[in-house]
Backbone bond lengths (Angstrom), bond angles and torsions (degrees), N, CA, C in turn:
res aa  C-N    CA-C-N  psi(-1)  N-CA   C-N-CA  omega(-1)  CA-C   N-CA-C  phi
1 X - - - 1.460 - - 1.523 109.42 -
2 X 1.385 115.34 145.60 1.484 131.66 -177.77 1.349 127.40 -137.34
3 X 1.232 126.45 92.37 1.516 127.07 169.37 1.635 109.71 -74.35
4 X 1.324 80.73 137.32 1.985 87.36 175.15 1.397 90.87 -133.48
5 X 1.777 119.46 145.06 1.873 110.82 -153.87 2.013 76.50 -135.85
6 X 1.051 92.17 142.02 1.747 98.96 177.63 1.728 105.44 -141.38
7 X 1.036 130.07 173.10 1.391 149.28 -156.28 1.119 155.18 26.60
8 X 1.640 101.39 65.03 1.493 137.82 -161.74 1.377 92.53 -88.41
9 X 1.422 110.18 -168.00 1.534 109.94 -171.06 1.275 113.51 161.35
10 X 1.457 120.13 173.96 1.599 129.31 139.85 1.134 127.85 -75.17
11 X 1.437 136.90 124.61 1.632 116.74 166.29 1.288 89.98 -149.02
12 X 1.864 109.24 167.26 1.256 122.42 -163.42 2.292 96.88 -107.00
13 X 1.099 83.69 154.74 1.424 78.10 -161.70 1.546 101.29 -76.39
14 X 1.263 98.57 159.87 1.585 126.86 -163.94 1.520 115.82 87.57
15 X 1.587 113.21 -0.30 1.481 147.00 174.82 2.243 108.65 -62.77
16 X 1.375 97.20 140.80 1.741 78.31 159.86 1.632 97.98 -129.10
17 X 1.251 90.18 -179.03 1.562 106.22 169.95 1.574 113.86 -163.58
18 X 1.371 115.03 159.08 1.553 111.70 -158.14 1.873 95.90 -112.30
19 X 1.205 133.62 162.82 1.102 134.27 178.40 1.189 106.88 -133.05
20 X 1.360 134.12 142.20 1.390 128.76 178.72 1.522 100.51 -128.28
21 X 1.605 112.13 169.44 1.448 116.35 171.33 1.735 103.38 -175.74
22 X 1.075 92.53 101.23 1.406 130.25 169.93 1.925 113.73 -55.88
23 X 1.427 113.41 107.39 1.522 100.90 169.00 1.325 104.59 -129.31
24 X 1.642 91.36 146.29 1.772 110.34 -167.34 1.676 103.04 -109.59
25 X 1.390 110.01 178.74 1.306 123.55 177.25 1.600 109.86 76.32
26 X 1.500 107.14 -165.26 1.524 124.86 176.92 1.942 112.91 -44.38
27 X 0.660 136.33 102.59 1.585 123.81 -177.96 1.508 98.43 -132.98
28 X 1.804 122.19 117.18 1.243 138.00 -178.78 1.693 90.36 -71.65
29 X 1.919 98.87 162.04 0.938 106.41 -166.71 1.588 107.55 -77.16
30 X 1.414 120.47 -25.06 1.553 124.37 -151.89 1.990 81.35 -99.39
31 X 1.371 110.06 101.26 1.330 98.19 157.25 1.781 112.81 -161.01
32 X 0.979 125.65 166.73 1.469 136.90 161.79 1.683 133.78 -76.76
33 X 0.565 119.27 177.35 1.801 125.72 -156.66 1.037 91.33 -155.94
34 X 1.655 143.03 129.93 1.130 142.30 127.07 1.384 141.20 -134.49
35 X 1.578 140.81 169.64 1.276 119.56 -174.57 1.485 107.01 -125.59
36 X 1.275 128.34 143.45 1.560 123.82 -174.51 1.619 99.24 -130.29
37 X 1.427 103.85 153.73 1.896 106.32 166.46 1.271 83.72 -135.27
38 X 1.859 86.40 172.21 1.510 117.30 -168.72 1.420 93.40 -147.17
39 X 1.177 114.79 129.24 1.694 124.54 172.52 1.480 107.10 -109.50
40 X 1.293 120.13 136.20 1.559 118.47 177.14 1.311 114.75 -39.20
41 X 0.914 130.43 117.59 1.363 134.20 143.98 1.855 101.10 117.70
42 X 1.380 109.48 5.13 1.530 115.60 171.38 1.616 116.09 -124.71
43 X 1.617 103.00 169.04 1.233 101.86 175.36 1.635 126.81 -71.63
44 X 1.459 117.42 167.32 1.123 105.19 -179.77 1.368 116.31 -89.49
45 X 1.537 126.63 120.31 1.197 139.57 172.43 1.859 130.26 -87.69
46 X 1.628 102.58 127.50 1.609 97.50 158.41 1.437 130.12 -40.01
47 X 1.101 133.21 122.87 1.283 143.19 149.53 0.964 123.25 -49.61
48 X 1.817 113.49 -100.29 1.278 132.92 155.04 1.355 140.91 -127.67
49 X 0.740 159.08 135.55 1.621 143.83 -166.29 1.693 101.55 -121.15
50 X 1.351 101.17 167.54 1.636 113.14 167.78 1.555 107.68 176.80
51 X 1.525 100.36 131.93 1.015 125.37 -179.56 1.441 123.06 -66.69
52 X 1.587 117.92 161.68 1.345 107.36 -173.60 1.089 113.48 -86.80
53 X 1.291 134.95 25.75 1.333 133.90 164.23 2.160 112.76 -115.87
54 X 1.485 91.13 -0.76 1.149 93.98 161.55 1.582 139.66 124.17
55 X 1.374 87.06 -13.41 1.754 129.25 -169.87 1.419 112.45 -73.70
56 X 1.635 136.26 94.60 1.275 109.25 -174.27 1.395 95.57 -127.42
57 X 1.412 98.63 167.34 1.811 122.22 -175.97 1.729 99.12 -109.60
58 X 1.260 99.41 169.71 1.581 117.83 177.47 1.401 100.61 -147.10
59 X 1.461 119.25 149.64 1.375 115.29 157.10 1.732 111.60 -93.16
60 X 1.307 92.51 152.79 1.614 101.40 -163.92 1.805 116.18 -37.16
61 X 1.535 115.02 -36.70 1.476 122.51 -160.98 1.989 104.49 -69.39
62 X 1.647 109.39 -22.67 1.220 119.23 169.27 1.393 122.78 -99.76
63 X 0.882 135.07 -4.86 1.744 135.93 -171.28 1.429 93.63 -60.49
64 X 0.974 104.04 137.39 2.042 120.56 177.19 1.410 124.39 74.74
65 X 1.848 103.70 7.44 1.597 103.96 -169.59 1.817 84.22 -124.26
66 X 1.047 95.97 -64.04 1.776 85.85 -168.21 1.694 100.68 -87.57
67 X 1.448 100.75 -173.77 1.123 133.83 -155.68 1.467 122.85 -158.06
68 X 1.615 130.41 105.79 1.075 125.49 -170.41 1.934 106.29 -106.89
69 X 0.892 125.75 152.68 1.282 150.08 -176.37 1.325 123.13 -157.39
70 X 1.682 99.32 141.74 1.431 113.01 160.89 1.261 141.15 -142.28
71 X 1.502 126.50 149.31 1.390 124.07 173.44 1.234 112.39 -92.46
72 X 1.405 111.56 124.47 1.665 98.46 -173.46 1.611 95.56 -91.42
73 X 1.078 134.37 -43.39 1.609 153.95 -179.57 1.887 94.96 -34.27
74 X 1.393 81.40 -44.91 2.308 82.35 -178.72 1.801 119.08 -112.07
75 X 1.649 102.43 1.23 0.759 130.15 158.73 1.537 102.34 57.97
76 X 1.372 121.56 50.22 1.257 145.70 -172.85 1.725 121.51 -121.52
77 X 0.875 115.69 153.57 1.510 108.03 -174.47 1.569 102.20 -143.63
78 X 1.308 116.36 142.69 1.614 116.98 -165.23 1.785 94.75 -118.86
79 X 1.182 114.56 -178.36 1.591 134.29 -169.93 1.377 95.12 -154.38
80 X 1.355 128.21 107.37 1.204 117.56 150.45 1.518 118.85 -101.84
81 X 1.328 102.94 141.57 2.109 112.53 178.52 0.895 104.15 -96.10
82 X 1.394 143.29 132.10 1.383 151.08 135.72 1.474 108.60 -114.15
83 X 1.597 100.34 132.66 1.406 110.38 164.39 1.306 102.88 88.30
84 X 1.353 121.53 41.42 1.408 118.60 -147.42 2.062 98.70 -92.51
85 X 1.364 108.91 152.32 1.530 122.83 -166.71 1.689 99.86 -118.10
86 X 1.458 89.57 171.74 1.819 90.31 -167.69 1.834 91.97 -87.71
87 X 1.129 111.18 -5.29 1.625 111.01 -172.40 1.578 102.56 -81.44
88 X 1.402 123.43 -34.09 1.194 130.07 172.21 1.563 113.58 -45.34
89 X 0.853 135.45 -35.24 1.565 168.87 -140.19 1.878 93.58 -77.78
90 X 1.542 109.76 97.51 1.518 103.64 -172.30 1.756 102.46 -172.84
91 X 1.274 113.74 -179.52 1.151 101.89 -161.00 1.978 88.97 -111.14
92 X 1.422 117.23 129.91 1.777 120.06 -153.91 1.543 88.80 -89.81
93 X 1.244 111.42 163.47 1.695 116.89 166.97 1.568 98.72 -141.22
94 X 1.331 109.27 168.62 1.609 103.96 -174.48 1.796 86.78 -139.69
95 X 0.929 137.97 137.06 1.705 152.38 -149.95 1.535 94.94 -146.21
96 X 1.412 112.93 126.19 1.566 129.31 161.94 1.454 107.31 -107.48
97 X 1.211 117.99 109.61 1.733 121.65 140.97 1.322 146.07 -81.34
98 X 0.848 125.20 77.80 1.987 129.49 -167.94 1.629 105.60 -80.72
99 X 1.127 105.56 146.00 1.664 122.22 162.65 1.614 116.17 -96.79
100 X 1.245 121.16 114.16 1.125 108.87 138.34 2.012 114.17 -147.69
101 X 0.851 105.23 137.83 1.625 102.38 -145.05 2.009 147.74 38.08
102 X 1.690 69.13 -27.10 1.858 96.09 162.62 1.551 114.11 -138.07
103 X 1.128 98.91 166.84 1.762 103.25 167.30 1.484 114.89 -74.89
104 X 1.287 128.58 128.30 1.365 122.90 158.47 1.501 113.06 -123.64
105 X 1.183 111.01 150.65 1.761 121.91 -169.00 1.418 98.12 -140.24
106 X 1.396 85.16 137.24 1.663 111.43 160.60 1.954 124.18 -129.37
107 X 1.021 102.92 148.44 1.569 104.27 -175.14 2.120 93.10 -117.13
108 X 1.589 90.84 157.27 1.269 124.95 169.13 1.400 100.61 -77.74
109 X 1.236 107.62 171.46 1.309 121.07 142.32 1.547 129.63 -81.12
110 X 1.423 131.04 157.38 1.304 101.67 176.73 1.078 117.73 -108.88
111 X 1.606 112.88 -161.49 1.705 107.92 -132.62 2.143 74.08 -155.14
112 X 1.127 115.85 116.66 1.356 119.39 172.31 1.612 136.82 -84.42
113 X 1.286 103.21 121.64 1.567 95.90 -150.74 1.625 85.31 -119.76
114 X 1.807 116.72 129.89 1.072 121.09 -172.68 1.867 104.77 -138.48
115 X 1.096 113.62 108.39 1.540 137.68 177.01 1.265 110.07 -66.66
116 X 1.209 150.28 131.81 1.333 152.65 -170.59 1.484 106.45 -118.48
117 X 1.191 116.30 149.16 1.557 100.78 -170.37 2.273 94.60 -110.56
């Protein structure tokens, strides 16, 4: 399995931008989607996740600004920013979890998302 994560950027804050991340190969049906950032000098944190049946979480600092989605058909998962802050400002990862007798995970590469104040 292969995530490739695209549409990072510059934007000025109060700005959005959408993130996508594309995964290829074998992918079981029972699995998760999620997106994480990492800001210099911190740990890397959950975003949002959502399941393939549809169910997604946010961590508290995003609830009402972004937006997670997915295509299961392209087997892609998007990030949308709205309302975006210079704190947002980090480098995004997009993480696949599949079930099939165990958990297996894969990460993207990331994709740099920089907020301008």
């Amino acid at each position: 399995v292969q995530l490739q994560a695209s549409g990072g950027g510059l934007v000025q804050a109060g700005g959005s931008l959408r993130l996508s991340c594309a995964a290829s190969g074998s992918i079981f049906s029972i699995n998760t989607m999620a997106w994480y950032r990492q800001a210099p000098g911190k740990q890397r944190e959950l975003v949002a996740s959502i399941m393939n049946g549809g169910a997604a979480n946010y961590v508290a600092s995003v609830k009402g600004r972004f937006t997670i989605s997915r295509d299961n058909a392209k087997n892609t998962v998007y990030l949308l920013m709205n309302e975006m802050k210079p704190e947002d400002t980090a480098t995004y990862y997009c993480k696949l979890r599949h079930y099939s007798s165990t958990w297996y995970e894969y990460w993207g590469q990331g994709t740099q998302v920089t907020v301008s104040s």
